[in-house]
C-alpha positions, 0 to 999 in steps of 0.5 A: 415330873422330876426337874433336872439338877442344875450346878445352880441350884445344887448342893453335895451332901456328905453324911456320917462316912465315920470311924470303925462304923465306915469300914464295916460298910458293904463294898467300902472301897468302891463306897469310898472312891464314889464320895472321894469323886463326888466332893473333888467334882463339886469342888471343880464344878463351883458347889456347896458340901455340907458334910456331917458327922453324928457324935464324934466322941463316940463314933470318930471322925470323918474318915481322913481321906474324905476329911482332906477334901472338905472344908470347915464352912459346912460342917454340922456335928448331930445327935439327930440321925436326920442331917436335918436336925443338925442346929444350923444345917437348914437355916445354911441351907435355906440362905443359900436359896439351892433347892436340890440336894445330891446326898451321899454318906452312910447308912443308907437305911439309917441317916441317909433315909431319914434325912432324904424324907426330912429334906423331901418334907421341908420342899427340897428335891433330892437324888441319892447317889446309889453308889455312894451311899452303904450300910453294913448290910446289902439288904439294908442298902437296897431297902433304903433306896427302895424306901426313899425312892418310894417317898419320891427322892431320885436315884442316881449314880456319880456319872449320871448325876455329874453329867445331867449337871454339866448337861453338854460336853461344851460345859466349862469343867467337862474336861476336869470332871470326864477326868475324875470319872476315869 
């Protein structure tokens, strides 16, 4: 049985939204917006965002709207496609006692999948955020999710995933986060 995601226990994961790659991914805006309404309600709801990039001297950086928001403390550069194999990522990770992650970035098929079966691997439950994560193609996108929901990570969406989280209009931030959503 599949447990509920708790504010808790929950960490964002933002992968890879780099450079000239980013733009090239299926529907970017709405891509974009998703991530951009991810990180600003993490933020409102008190959790952690690592956030990644992989080879920033060849790919570029963080895309500049996305880069704002975040901050320095969890940001692991990689060589690895596995957010997992970035050095200091899983000891960060495992000394924060969260036990779910909510993973975003591109591509789906790529970095996202392979860093979805290391985290299942190593103990951690996962839901992906559907609609914020991309690859260039559509097919890849859908044969991502497919895969990694197979290997037994959740699928989700941002209104589903924010409101399974805050569980009750009485929640505190419920107010900041149905704004976001609008």
């Amino acid at each position: 049985m599949k447990t509920r995601f708790t504010i808790e226990q929950s960490c964002l994961l933002v992968i890879d939204v780099q450079g000239r790659l980013a733009e090239l991914m299926y529907q970017k805006k709405q891509l974009f917006r998703e991530i951009i309404t991810m990180i600003e309600a993490a933020k409102v709801l008190g959790m952690p965002i690592h956030w990644f990039e992989q080879y920033p001297k060849g790919l570029g950086e963080t895309k500049a709207s996305i880069k704002e928001l975040l901050s320095d403390d969890f940001y692991h550069e990689k060589l690895s496609f596995s957010a997992c194999g970035a050095s200091d990522f899983m000891s960060q990770l495992r000394a924060s006692g969260k036990h779910q992650c909510i993973v975003t970035g591109i591509e789906t098929h790529v970095c996202v999948y392979q860093t979805v079966l290391d985290l299942l691997a190593n103990g951690f439950a996962v839901k992906v955020n559907q609609q914020a994560v991309s690859s260039r193609l559509k097919s890849n996108k859908k044969l991502g999710l497919q895969n990694m929901e197979q290997a037994g990570a959740g699928i989700t969406s941002t209104e589903m995933i924010l409101f399974e989280l805050m569980r009750t209009a009485e929640n505190p931030q419920f107010r900041k986060i149905s704004r976001l959503l609008k």
